[in-house]
Backbone as CSV, one residue per row, in Angstrom:
resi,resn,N_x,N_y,N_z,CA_x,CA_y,CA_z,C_x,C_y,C_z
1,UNK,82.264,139.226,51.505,83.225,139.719,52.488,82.932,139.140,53.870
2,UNK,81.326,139.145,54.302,81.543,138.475,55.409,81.590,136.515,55.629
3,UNK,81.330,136.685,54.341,82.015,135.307,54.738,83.208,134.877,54.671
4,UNK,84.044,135.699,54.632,85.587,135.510,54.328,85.807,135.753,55.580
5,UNK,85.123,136.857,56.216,85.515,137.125,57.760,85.131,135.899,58.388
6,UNK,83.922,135.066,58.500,83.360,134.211,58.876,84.230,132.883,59.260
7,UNK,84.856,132.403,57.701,86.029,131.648,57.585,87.221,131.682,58.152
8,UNK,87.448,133.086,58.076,89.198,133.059,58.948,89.037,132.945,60.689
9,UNK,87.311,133.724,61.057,87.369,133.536,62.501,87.162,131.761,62.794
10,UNK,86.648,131.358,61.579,86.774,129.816,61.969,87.911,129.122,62.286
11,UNK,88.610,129.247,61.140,90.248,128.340,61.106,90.839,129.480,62.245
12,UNK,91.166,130.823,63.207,91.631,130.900,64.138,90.938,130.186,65.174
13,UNK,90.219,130.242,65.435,88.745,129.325,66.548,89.538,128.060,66.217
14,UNK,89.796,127.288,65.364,89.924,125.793,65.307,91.301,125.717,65.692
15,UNK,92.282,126.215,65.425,94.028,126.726,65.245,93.615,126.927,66.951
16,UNK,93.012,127.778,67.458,92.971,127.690,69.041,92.862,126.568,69.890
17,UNK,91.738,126.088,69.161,91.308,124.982,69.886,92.559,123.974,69.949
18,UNK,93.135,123.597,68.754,94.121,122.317,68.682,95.411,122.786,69.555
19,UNK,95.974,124.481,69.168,96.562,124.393,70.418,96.479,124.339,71.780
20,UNK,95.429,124.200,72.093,95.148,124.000,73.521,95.329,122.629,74.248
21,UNK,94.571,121.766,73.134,94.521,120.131,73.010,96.180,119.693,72.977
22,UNK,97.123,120.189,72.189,98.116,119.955,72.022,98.821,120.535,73.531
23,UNK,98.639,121.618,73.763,99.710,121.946,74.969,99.014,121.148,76.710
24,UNK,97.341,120.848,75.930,96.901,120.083,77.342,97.768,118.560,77.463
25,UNK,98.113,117.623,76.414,98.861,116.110,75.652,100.007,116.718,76.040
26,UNK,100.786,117.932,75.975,102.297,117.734,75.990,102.729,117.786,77.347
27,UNK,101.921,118.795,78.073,101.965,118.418,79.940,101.732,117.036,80.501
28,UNK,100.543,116.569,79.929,100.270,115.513,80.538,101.490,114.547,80.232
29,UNK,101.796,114.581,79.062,102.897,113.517,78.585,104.421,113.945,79.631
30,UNK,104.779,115.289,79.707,105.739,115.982,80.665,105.616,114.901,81.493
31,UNK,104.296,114.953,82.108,103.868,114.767,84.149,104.161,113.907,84.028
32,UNK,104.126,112.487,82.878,104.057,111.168,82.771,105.897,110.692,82.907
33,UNK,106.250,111.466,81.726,107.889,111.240,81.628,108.313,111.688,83.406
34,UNK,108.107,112.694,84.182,109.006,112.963,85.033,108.404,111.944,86.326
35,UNK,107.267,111.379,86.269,106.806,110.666,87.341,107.200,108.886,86.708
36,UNK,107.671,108.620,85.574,108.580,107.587,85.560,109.899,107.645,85.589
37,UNK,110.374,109.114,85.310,111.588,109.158,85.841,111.994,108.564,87.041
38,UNK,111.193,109.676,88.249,111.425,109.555,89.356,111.715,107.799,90.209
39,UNK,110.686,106.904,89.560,110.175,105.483,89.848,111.423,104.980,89.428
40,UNK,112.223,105.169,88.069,113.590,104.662,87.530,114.615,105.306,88.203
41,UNK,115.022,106.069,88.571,115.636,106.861,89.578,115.743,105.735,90.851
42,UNK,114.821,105.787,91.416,114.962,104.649,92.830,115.666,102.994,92.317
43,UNK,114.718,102.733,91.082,115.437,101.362,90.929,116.368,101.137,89.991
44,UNK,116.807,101.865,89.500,118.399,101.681,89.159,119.337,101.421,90.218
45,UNK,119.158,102.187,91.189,119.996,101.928,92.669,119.767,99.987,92.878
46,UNK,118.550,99.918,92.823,118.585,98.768,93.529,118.813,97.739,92.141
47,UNK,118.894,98.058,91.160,119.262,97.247,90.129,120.948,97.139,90.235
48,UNK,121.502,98.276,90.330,123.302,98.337,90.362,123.417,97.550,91.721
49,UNK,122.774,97.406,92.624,123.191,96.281,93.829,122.304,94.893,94.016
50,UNK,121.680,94.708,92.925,121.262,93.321,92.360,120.439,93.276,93.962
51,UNK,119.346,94.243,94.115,118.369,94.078,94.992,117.136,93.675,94.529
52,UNK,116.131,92.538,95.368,115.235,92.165,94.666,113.839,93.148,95.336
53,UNK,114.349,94.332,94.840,113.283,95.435,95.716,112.826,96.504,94.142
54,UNK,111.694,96.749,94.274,111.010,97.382,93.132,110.362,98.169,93.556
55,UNK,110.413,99.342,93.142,109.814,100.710,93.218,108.494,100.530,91.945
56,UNK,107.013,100.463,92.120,106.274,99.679,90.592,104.877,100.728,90.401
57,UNK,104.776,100.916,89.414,104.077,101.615,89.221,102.416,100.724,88.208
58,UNK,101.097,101.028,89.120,100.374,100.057,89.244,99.533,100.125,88.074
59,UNK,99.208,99.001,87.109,98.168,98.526,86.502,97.435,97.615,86.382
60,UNK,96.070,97.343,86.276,95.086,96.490,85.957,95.524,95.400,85.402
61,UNK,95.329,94.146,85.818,96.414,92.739,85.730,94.563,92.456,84.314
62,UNK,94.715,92.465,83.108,93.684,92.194,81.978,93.886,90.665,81.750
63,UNK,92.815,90.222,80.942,92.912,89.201,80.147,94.219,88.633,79.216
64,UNK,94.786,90.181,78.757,95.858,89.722,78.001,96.961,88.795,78.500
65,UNK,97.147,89.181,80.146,98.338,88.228,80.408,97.356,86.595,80.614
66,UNK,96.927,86.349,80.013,95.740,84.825,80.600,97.350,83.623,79.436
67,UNK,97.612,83.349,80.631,98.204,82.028,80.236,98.120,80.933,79.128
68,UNK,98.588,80.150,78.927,98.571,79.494,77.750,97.745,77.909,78.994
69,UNK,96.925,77.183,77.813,96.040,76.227,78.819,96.337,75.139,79.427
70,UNK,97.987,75.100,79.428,98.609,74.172,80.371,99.020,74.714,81.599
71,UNK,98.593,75.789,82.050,98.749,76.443,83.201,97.837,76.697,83.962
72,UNK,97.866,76.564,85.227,96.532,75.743,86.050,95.626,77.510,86.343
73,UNK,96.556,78.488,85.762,96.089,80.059,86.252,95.188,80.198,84.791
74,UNK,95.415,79.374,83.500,94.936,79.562,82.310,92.872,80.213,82.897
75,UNK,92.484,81.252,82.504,91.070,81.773,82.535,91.305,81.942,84.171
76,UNK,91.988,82.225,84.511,91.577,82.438,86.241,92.618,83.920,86.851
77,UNK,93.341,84.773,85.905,93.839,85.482,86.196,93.484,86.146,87.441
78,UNK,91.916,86.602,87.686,91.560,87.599,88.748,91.221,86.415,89.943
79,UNK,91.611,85.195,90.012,91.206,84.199,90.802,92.600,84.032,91.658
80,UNK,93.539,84.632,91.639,95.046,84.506,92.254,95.383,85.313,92.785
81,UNK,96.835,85.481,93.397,97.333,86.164,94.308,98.687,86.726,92.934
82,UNK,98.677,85.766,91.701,99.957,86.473,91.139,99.806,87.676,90.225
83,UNK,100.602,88.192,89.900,100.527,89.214,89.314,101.970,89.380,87.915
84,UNK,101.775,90.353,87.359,102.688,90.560,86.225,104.280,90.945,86.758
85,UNK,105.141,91.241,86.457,106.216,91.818,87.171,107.812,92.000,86.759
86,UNK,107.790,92.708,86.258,109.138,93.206,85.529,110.134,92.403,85.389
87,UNK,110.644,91.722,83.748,111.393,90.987,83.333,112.885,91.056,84.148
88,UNK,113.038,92.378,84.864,114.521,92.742,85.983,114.514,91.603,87.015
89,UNK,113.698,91.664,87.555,113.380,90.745,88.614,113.299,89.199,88.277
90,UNK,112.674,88.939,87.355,112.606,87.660,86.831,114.176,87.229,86.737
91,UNK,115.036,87.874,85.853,116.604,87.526,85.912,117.441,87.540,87.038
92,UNK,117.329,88.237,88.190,117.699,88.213,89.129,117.258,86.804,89.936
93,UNK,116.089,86.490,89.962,115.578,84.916,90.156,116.180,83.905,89.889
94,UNK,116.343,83.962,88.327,116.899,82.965,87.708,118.254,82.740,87.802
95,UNK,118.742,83.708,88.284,120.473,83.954,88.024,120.774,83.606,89.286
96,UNK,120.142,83.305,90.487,119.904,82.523,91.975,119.493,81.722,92.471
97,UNK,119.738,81.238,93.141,119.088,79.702,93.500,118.202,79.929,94.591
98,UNK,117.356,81.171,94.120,116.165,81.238,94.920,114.810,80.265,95.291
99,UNK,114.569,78.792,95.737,113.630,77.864,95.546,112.498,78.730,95.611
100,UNK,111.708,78.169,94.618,109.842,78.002,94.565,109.304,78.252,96.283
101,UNK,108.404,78.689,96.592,107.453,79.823,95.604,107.937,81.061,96.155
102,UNK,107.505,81.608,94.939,108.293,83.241,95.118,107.290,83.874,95.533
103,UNK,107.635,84.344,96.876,106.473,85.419,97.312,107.094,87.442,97.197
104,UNK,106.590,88.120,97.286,106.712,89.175,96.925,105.732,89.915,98.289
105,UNK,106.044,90.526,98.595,105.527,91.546,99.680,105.135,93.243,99.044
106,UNK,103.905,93.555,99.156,103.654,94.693,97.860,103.119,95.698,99.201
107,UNK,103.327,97.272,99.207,103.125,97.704,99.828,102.871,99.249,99.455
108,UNK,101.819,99.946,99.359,101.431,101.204,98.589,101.819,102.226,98.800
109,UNK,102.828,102.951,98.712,103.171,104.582,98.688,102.144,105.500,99.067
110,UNK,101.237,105.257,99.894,100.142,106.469,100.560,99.983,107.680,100.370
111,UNK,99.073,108.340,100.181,98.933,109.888,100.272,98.701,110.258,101.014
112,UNK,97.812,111.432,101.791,97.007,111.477,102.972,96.109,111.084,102.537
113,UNK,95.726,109.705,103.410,94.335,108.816,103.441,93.936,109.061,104.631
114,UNK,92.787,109.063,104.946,91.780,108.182,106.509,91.665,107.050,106.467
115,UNK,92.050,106.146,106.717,91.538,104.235,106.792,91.114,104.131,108.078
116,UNK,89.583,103.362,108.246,89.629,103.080,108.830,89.849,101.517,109.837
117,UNK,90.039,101.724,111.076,90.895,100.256,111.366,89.707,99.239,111.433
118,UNK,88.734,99.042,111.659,87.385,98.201,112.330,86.931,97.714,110.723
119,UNK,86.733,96.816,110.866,85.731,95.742,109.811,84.813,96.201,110.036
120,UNK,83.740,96.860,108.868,82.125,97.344,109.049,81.609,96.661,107.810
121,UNK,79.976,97.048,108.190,79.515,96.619,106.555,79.200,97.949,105.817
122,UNK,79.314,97.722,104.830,78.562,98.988,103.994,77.715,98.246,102.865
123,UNK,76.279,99.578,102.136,76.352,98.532,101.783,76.402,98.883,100.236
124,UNK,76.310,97.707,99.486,76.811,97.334,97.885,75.718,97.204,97.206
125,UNK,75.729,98.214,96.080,74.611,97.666,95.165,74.933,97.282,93.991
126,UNK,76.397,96.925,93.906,76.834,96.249,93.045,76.867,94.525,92.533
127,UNK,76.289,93.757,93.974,75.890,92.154,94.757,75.783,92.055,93.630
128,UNK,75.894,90.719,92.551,74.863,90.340,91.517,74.169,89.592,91.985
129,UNK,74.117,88.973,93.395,73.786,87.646,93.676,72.021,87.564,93.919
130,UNK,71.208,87.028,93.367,69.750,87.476,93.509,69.225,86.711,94.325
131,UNK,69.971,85.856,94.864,69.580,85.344,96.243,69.674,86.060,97.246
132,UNK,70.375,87.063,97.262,70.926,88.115,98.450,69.658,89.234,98.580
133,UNK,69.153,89.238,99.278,67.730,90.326,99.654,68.252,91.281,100.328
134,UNK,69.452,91.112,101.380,69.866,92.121,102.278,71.344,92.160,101.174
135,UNK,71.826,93.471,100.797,73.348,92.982,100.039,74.169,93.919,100.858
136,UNK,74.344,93.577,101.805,75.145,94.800,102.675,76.439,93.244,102.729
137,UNK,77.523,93.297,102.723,78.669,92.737,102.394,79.819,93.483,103.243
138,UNK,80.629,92.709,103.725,81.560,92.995,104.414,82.602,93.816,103.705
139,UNK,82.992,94.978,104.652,84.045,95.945,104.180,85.427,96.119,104.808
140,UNK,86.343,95.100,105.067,87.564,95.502,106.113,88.246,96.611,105.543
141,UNK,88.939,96.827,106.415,89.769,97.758,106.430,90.501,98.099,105.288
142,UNK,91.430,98.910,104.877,92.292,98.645,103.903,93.757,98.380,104.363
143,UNK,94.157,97.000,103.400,95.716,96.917,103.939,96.630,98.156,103.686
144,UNK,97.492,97.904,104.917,98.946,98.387,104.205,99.841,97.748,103.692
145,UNK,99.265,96.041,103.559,100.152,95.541,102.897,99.880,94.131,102.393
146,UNK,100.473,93.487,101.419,99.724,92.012,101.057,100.885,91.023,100.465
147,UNK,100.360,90.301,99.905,101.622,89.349,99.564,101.486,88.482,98.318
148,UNK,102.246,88.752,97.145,101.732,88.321,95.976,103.226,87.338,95.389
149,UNK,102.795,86.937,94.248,103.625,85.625,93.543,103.540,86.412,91.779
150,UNK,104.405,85.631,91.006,104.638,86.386,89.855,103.860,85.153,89.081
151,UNK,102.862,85.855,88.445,102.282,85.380,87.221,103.301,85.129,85.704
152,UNK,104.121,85.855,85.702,105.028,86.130,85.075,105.731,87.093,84.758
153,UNK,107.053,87.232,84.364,107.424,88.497,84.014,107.704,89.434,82.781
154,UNK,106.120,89.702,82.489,106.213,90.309,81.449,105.973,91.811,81.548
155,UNK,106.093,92.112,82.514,105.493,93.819,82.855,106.971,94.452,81.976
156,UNK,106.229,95.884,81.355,107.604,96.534,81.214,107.935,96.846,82.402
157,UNK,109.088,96.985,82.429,110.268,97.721,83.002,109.376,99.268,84.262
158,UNK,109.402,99.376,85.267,108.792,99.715,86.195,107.811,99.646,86.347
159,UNK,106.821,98.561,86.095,105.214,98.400,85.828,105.219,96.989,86.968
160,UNK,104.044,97.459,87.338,103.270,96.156,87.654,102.009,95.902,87.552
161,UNK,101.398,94.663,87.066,100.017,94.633,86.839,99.196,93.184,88.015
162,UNK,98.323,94.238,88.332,97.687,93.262,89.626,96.218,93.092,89.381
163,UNK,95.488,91.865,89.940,94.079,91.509,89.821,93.399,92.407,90.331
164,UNK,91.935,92.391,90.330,91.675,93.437,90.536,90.493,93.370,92.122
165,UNK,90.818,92.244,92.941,90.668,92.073,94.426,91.921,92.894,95.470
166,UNK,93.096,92.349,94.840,94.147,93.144,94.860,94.390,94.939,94.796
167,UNK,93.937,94.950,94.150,93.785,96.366,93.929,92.376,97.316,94.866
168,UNK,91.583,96.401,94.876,90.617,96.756,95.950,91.400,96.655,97.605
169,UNK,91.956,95.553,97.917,92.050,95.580,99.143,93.160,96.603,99.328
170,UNK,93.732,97.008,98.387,95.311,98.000,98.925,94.944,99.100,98.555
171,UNK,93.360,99.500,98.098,92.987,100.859,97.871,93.679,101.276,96.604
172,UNK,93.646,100.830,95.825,94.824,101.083,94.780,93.985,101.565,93.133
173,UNK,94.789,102.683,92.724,94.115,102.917,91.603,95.758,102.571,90.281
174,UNK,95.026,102.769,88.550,96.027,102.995,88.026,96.539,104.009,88.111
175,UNK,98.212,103.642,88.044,99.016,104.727,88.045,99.281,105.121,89.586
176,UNK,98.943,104.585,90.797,99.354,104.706,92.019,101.062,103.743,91.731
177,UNK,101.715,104.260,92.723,102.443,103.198,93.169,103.030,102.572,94.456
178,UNK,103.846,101.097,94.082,103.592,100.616,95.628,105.288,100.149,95.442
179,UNK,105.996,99.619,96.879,106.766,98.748,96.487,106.671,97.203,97.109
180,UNK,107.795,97.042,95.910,108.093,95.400,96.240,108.952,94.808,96.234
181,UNK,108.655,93.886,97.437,110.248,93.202,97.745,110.084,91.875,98.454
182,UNK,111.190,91.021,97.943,111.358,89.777,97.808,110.874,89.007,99.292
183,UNK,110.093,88.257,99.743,110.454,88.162,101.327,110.102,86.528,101.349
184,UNK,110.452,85.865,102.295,109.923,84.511,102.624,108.687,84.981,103.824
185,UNK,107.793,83.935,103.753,106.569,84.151,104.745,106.524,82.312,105.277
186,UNK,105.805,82.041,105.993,105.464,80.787,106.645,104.505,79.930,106.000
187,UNK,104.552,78.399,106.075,103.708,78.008,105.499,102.530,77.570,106.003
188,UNK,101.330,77.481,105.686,100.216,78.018,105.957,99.396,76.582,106.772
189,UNK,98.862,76.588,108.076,97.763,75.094,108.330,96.714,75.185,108.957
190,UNK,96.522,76.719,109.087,94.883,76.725,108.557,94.669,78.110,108.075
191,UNK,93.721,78.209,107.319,92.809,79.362,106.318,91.804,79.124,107.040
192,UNK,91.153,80.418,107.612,89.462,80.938,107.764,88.738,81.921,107.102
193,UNK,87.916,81.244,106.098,87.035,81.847,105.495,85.660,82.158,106.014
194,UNK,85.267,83.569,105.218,84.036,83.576,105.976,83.328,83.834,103.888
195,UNK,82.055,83.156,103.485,81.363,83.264,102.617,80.934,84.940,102.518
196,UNK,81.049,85.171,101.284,79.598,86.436,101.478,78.676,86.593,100.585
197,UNK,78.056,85.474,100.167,76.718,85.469,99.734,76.152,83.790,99.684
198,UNK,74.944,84.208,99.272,74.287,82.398,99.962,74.670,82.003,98.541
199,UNK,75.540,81.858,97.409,75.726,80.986,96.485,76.610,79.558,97.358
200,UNK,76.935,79.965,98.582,77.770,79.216,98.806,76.970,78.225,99.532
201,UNK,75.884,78.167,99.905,75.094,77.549,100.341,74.878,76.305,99.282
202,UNK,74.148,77.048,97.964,73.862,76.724,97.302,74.996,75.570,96.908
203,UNK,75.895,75.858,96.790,77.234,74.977,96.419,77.266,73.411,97.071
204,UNK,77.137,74.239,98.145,77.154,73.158,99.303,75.715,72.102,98.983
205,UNK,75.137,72.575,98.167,73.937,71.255,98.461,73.875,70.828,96.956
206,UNK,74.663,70.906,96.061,74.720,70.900,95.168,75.941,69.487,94.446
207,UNK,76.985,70.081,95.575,78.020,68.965,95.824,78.340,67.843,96.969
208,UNK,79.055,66.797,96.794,78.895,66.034,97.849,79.924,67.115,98.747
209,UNK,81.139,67.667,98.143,82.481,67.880,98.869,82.494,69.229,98.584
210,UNK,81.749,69.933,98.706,82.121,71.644,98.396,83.593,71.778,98.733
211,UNK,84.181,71.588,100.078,85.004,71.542,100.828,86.001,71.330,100.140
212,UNK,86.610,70.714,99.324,87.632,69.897,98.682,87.653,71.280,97.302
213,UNK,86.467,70.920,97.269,86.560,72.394,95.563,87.083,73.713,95.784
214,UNK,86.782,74.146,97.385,87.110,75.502,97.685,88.843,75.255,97.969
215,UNK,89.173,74.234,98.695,90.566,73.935,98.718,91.128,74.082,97.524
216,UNK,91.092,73.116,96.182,91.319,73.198,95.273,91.786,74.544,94.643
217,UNK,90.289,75.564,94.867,90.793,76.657,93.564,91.193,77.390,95.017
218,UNK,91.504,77.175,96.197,92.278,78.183,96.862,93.457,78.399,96.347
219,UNK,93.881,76.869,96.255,95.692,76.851,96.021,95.711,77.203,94.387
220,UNK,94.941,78.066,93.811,95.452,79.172,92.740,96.597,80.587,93.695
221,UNK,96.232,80.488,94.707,96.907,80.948,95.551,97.970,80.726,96.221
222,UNK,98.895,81.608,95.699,100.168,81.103,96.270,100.137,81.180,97.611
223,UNK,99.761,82.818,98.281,99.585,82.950,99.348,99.018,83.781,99.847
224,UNK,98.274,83.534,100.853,96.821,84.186,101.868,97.258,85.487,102.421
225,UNK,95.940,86.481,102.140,96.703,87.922,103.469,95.354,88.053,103.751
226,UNK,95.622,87.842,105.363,94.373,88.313,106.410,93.869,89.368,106.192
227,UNK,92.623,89.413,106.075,91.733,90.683,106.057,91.613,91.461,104.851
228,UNK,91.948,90.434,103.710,91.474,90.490,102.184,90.093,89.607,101.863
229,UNK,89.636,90.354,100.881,88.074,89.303,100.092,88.833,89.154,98.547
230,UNK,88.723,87.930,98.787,89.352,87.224,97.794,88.108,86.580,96.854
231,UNK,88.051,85.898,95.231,86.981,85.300,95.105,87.864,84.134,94.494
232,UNK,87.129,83.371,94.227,87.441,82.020,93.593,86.040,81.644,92.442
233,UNK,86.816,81.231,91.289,85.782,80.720,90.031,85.038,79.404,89.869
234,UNK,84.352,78.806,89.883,83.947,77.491,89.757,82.463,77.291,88.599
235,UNK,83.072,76.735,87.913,81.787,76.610,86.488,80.937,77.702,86.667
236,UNK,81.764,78.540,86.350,81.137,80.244,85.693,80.408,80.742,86.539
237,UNK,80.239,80.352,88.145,79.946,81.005,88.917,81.109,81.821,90.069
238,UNK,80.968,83.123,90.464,82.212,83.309,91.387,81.692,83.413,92.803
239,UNK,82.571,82.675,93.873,82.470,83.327,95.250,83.307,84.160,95.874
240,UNK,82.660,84.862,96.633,83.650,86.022,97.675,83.811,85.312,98.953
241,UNK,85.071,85.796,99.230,85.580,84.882,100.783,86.512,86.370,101.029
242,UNK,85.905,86.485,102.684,86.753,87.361,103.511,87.500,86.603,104.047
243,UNK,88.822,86.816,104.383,89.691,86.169,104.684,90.183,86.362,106.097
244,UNK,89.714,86.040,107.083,89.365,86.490,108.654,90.702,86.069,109.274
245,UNK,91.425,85.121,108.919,92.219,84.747,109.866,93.059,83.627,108.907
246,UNK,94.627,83.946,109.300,95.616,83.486,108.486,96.479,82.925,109.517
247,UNK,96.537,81.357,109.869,97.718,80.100,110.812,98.741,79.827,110.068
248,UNK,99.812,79.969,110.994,101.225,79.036,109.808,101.185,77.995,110.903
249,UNK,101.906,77.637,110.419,102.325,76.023,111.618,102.376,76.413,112.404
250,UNK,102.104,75.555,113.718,102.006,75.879,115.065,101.017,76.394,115.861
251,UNK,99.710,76.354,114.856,99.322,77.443,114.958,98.806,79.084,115.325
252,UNK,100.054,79.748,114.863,100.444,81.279,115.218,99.451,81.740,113.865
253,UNK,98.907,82.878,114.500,98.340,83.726,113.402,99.232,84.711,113.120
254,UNK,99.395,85.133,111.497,100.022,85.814,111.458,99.243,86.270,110.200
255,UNK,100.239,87.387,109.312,99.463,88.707,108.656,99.112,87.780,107.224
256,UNK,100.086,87.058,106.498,100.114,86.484,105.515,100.437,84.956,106.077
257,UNK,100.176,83.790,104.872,100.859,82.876,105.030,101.155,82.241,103.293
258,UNK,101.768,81.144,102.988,102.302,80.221,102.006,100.802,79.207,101.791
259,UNK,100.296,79.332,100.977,99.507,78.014,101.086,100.278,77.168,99.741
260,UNK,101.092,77.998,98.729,101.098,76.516,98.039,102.281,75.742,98.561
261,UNK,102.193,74.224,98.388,103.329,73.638,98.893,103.350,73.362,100.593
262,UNK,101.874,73.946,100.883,101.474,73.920,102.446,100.139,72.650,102.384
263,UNK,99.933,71.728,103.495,98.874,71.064,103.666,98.130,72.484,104.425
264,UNK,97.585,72.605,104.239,96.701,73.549,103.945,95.304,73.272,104.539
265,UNK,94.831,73.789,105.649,93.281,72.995,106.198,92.607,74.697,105.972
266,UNK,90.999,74.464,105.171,90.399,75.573,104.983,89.139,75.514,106.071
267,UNK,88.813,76.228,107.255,87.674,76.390,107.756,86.509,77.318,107.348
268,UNK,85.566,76.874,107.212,84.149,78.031,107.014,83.489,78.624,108.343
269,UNK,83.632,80.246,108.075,83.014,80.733,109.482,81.882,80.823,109.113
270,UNK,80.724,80.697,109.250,79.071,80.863,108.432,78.673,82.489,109.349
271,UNK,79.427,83.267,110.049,78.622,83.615,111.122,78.126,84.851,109.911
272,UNK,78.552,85.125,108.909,78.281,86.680,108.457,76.848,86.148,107.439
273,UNK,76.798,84.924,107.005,75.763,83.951,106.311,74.862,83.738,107.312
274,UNK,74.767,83.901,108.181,73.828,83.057,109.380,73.381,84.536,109.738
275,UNK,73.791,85.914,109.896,73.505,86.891,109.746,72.469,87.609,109.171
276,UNK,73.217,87.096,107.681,72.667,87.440,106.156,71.035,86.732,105.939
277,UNK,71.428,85.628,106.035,70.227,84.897,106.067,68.820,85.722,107.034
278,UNK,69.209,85.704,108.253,68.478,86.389,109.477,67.904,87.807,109.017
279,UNK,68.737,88.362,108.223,68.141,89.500,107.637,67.392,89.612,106.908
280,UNK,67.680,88.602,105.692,66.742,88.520,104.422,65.213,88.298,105.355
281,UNK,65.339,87.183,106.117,64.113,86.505,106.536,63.425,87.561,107.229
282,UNK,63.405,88.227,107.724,63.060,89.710,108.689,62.903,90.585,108.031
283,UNK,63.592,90.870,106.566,63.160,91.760,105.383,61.676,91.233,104.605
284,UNK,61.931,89.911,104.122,60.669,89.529,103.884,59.271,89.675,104.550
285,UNK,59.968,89.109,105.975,58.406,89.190,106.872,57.844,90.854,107.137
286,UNK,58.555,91.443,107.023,58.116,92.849,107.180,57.364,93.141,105.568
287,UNK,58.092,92.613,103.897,57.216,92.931,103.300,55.979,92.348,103.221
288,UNK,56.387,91.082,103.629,54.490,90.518,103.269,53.189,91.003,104.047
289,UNK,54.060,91.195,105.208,52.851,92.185,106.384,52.942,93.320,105.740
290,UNK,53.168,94.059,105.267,52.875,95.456,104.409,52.242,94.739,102.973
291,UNK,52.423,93.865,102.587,51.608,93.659,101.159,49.845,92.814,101.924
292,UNK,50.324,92.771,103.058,48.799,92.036,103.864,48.151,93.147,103.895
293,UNK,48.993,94.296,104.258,47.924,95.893,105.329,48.040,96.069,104.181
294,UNK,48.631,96.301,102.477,47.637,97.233,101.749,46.734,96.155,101.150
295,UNK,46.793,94.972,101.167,45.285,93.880,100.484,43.967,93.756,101.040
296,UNK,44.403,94.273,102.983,42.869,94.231,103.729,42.760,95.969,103.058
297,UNK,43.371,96.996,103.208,42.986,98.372,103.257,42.071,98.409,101.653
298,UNK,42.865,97.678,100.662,42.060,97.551,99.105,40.799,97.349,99.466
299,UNK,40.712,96.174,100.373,39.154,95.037,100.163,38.229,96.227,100.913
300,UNK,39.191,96.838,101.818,37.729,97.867,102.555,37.095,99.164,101.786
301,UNK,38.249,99.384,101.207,37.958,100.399,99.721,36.583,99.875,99.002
C-alpha cells in the first residue's frame, strides 16, 4: 500500500513538474510571437511604401553564413563590416538601380543605458596576446551608431545577423533590436588606426610592407566608423585596431566613411603601443627588484 502511495505521489510530482516546464515554453514562446509581431508591424509599413528602412531584430553573424571560396569575405566573416540581411531588402536593391556599395546605417533601439562619452582603458583579461604584460586595452565609448554593407541576404524575414566587433561596439546583445536604413556616406582618404597589442610590432619586423597587408585586409571593409575596434585576420593570427579617426575627401572628419572603391591612405598612431610598451617595461623592472629583495633576504636566512 505504501508503495502505491509512493508511486502516485511520484507521477503527480512529475505531471507537476512538466506542467510547469510546459506553461514556462508556452510564455516564453507567447513573449517571442508578440515581440516579432510588433518588429513586423513597423515593417510592413515600410515594405507597402517600398522603403529601404528595417526595423531588425539582432543575431550573431556564425560561420554558417562563410561564403563560398571565390569570395574575398570566404573565412573572414568576423573580419568585415557586412552582415546578413533580409531577402526584402535585397529585392528592393535589385529592382533599382541602386550602384555598389551598399552601405546601411544600423542604429540600436536603447533602453535606459549610462554610456559613457570619454575613451578609457579598462582592463581585459580576456588579451590572448602573451606578449602583452600590461593587458589593459582601450575601451571607447559605445556607438549610437555604425555603418554596415550586406554580406548577403539571407537573414529571415525581420532578422539580422552581425559580426561580433559589431555587436560589441553598439552594445548589442541577441535578440536586441536596431534599425536600418539605406544611406550614402563619403568616400574615405584617410583611416587612423591605433594597434592594441605588440603583435603588431611583431608584424612589422617580420614583413618588408606590413603597411600594404593592413590596407589590404582593411578593404574587407566596406566602410569605417570612428571610434570602433575593429580586427583584421592575417595567417591565423588576429589584430585589434581602434579606429580613432575617420577623413573623406578633403580632408573633413566625419563619423563613418566608404573605403571600398576609395584610394584609401591607412595611418598608424603607435601612441597607445608606445604606452603599452612603457608599462610592460616598468612592470618588469619593479618585478625583478622584488625577485632581487627576496634572493638577498633568502641568502641572509
Amino acid at each position: 500500500m505504501k508503495l502505491i502511495l509512493l508511486s502516485l505521489f511520484i507521477i503527480l510530482l512529475i505531471d507537476n513538474i512538466n506542467a510547469n516546464i510546459f506553461t514556462t515554453g508556452w510564455k516564453t514562446a507567447v513573449k517571442q510571437t508578440l515581440f516579432e509581431q510588433e518588429v513586423e508591424d513597423t515593417n510592413s509599413i515600410h515594405r507597402i511604401n517600398n522603403h529601404l528602412v528595417r526595423r531588425l531584430i539582432v543575431m550573431p553573424l556564425t560561420e554558417a553564413f562563410n561564403p563560398n571560396q571565390a569570395s574575398a569575405m570566404h573565412g573572414k566573416v568576423q573580419y568585415g563590416d557586412k552582415c546578413s540581411i533580409p531577402g526584402s531588402i535585397g529585392r528592393l536593391i535589385f529592382e533599382k538601380p541602386y550602384e555598389v556599395t551598399w552601405i546601411f546605417e544600423i542604429k540600436p533601439l536603447r533602453k535606459e543605458k549610462n554610456y559613457s562619452d570619454s575613451t578609457k582603458k579598462v582592463n581585459n583579461n580576456n588579451n590572448n596576446n602573451s606578449d602583452n604584460i600590461d593587458t589593459n586595452i582601450i575601451q571607447p565609448p559605445i556607438l549610437d551608431k555604425a555603418y554596415i554593407s550586406p554580406l548577403d541576404f539571407r537573414s529571415p524575414e525581420n532578422y539580422i545577423f552581425l559580426p561580433r566587433w559589431l555587436m560589441k561596439s553598439l552594445d548589442l546583445s541577441t535578440n536586441d533590436i536596431v534599425d536600418v536604413s539605406f544611406v550614402r556616406i563619403k568616400l574615405a582618404s584617410l583611416v587612423i588606426l591605433q594597434p592594441l597589442n605588440l603583435a603588431w610590432d611583431k608584424l612589422m619586423t617580420e614583413n618588408n610592407d606590413p603597411k600594404t597587408i593592413l590596407e589590404h585586409e582593411v578593404n574587407k571593409y566596406s566602410s569605417l566608423t570612428a571610434g570602433s575596434i575593429i580586427a583584421i585576420e592575417y595567417k591565423g593570427e588576429e589584430y585589434s585596431f581602434y579606429v580613432k579617426e575617420t577623413q573623406a575627401e578633403g580632408g573633413i572628419a566625419v563619423k563613418g566613411v566608404r573605403v571600398q572603391d576609395s584610394d584609401v591612405k591607412v595611418d598608424i598612431d603607435r601612441a597607445y603601443l608606445d604606452d603599452l610598451i612603457k608599462a610592460n617595461e616598468k612592470k618588469k623592472q619593479e618585478e625583478d627588484k622584488e625577485n632581487n629583495n627576496n634572493s638577498n633576504n633568502n641568502k641572509k636566512i
